[in-house]
C-alpha positions, 0 to 999 in steps of 0.5 A, a space after each residue: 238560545 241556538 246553544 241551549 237547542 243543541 244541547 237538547 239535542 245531544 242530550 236526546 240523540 245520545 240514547 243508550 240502546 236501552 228502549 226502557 221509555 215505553 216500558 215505563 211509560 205504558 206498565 204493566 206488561 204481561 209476563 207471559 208475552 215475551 217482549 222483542 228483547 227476551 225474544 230475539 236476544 238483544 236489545 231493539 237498537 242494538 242490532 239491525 233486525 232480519 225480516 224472519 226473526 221479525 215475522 217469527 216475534 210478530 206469530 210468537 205475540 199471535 200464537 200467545 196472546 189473544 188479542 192478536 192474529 196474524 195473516 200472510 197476504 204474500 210473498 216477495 220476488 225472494 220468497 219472504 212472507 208479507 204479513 200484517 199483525 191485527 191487534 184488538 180485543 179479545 172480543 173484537 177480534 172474535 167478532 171481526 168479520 161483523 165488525 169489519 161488515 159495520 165498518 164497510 158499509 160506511 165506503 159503500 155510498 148506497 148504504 146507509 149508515 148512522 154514526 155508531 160509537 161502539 165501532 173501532 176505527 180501522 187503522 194500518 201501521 205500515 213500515 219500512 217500504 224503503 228497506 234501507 230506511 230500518 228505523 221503523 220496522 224496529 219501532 213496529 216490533 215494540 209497538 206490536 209488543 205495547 199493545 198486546 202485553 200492556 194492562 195500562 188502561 190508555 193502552 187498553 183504550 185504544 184496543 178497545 176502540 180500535 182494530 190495529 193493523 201492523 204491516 212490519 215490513 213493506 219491502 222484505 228484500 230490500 231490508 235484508 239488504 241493508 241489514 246484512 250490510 248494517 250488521 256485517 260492518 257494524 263496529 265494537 266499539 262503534 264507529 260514528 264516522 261518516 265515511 266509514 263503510 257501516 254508513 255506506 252501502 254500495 249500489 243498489 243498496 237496500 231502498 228498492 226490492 229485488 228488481 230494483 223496483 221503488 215499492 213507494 211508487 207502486 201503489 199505483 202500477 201496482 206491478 210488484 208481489 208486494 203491491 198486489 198483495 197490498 192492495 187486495 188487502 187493502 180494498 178488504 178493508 179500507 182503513 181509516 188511518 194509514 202511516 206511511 214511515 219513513 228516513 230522510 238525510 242524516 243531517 236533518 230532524 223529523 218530519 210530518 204532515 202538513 207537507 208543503 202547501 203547493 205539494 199536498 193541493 190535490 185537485 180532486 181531494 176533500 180540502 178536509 183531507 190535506 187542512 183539517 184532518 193534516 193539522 188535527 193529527 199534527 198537533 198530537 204529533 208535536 205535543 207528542 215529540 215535544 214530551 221526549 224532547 224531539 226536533 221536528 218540522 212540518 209544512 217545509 217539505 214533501 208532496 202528496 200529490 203522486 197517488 202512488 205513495 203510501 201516503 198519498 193513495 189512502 187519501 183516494 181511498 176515504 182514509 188518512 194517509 200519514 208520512 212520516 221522515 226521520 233523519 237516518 243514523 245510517 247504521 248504528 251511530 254517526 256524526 252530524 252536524 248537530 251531534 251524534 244520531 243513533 239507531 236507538 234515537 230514531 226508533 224512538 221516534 218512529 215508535 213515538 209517533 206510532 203511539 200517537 197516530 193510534 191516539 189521535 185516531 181513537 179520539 177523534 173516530 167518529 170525525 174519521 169516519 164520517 169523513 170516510 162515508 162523506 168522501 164515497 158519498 162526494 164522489 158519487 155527486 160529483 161524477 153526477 155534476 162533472 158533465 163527464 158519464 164515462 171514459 172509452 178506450 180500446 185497441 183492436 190490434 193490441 189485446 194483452 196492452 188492453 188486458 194490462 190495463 184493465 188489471 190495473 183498473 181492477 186492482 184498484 175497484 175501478 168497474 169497467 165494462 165490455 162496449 162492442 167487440 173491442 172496446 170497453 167503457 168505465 163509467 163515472 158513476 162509480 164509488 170510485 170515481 176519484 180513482 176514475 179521475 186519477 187514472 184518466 
């Protein structure tokens, strides 16, 4: 049996750089959007793809299609543009800031809002925060290009019911970094080699930005550019569903939620969030997987329970906070343990499960968002019954300490208020409370 599981995988780790399985499996594609091949002259796979050339397709796709608009919410410490793609209806989109309105009433704990069918579900695809983990922001491109050119009816469903949001690149500087490292020693033919210099970058390596600085920890300090521009585009929108992709060691399969069980029992958090909603979408993801012969594994590894991850501060948040690890070809092609991993195969992967978040998201919409009024709801009932009605701080002598750590508080929509002449108090009450308790 172990022989017949290794075979499998090599027959699927050993991928031509041809991506044609989308194309076939979600036909027709309209003619006049050109796909991420036609448009930057190779093959997604074939080479590491810079961050302009990713912004540059991702403005062709809105410039052409009608289904698609792009926003810049900021730019790096080098000066590269931070965008999201936003992909639905032609309809949806031109009606989006009623839609959006609909939608935030389901966070705002004094509204009251019934279930609504017509709604789209909010959901961020976001790729490619640790810059030397490329798989994903690859698999971006294509998932932009599937779901604004195909006429295939289970992609039109899911627009229909959706309002896709593509964050292709998380950590611009860090990508470029090890982009030009990738393509610099890529070999012809291609070296598989472990010890060859493409699948050993030299430090500091593309993971962080350019201080250095892990952007999958700054959700919370939210100290770098790409946060904060993050962040005020995030509580704009409160998405329902957030992906957080990522790569792990070469020598091992693919992984998603349900993490660890002593990793994901945070105690402030919906036991709904990390069981119910965890294990629902798991098993699309399987069943996913399992049709293109993919390994994988779940509940083994990895903890949510650091509110500064892209995986976790959704889940604070009312939304699903999804994290995703593929095992890292490191460069173009190398060799495993259980055989040889390419690029092509990982972003295979990562495209895959990009497809089945937007599945399991559309199909189980109204759950999601019931759970989302539920969760601000909660939080403004439990605040009631904690016995706790505010937290008070303050520091005569060090007035630029107290200012840094009110913009935190700000940032997050944390209300805070003036008590006396230096001192300041955050009430309980509060929408939220849970980020209250995260930061007290």
């Amino acid at each position: 049996m172990k022989n017949i599981l290794l075979v499998c995988f090599l027959l699927c780790s050993c991928l031509t750089f041809s991506q044609d399985y989308f194309l076939k499996k979600y036909q027709p594609f309209n003619s006049n959007i050109p796909s991420p091949e036609e448009f930057l002259g190779y093959g997604i796979g074939e080479r590491h793809t810079r961050h302009d050339l990713i912004v540059a397709y991702l403005q062709k796709l809105a410039e052409l299609s009608d289904r698609a608009s792009i926003h810049e919410y900021g730019k790096t410490h080098e000066g590269r543009k931070l965008v999201i793609l936003t992909i639905t209806t032609p309809d949806n989109l031109s009606n989006i800031e009623s839609i959006k309105e609909r939608h935030l009433a389901f966070t705002d704990p004094s509204k009251s809002s019934s279930p609504d069918a017509s709604l789209p579900i909010f959901i961020n695809l976001g790729y490619n925060v640790h810059g030397n983990e490329p798989s994903s922001s690859e698999a971006a491109l294509l998932s932009a290009y599937t779901f604004v050119a195909s006429e295939n009816p289970e992609i039109l469903n899911y627009i229909t019911n959706a309002v896709i949001f593509i964050d292709p690149t998380i950590n611009p500087d860090g990508r470029d970094r090890h982009t030009q490292w990738a393509n610099s020693y890529q070999g012809n033919p291609l070296v598989a080699d472990p010890q060859d210099a493409e699948h050993n970058e030299y430090w500091p390596g593309g993971r962080t930005n350019h201080y250095w600085f892990d952007l999958n920890r700054d959700w919370l300090l939210a100290i770098n550019p790409e946060s904060r521009g993050k962040l005020k585009w995030y509580h704009e929108l409160y998405p329902n569903v957030v992906t957080d992709f990522h790569e792990m060691g070469s020598q091992s399969t693919y992984f998603f939620e349900p993490m660890k069980a002593n990793g994901s029992l945070n105690p402030i958090m919906p036991k709904k969030n990390y069981e119910d909603l965890n294990n629902l979408f798991g098993n699309y993801f399987a069943k996913a997987l399992d049709s293109i012969g993919s390994f994988y594994f779940t509940k083994e590894a990895f903890d949510g329970t650091y509110p500064g991850y892209g995986s976790s501060y959704p889940d604070i948040q009312g939304g699903l906070g999804l994290l995703f690890e593929q095992a890292s070809s490191r460069g173009h092609k190398q060799k495993t343990a259980f055989g040889e991993i390419t690029f092509p195969f990982t972003i295979r992967n990562q495209y895959t499960s990009s497809i089945t978040t937007v599945k399991a998201a559309v199909e189980n919409k109204d759950y999601l968002r019931s759970y989302q009024k539920e969760f601000f709801k909660t939080a403004m009932m439990n605040s009631a019954i904690k016995g706790v009605q505010g937290y008070s701080f303050g520091d005569r002598y060090d007035k630029n300490r107290i200012k840094a750590f009110i913009d935190k508080l700000l940032i997050h929509k944390i209300d805070v208020y003036k008590y006396g002449n230096d001192s300041y108090v955050v009430p309980t009450s509060q929408p939220q409370y849970r980020m209250v308790q995260t930061m007290f």
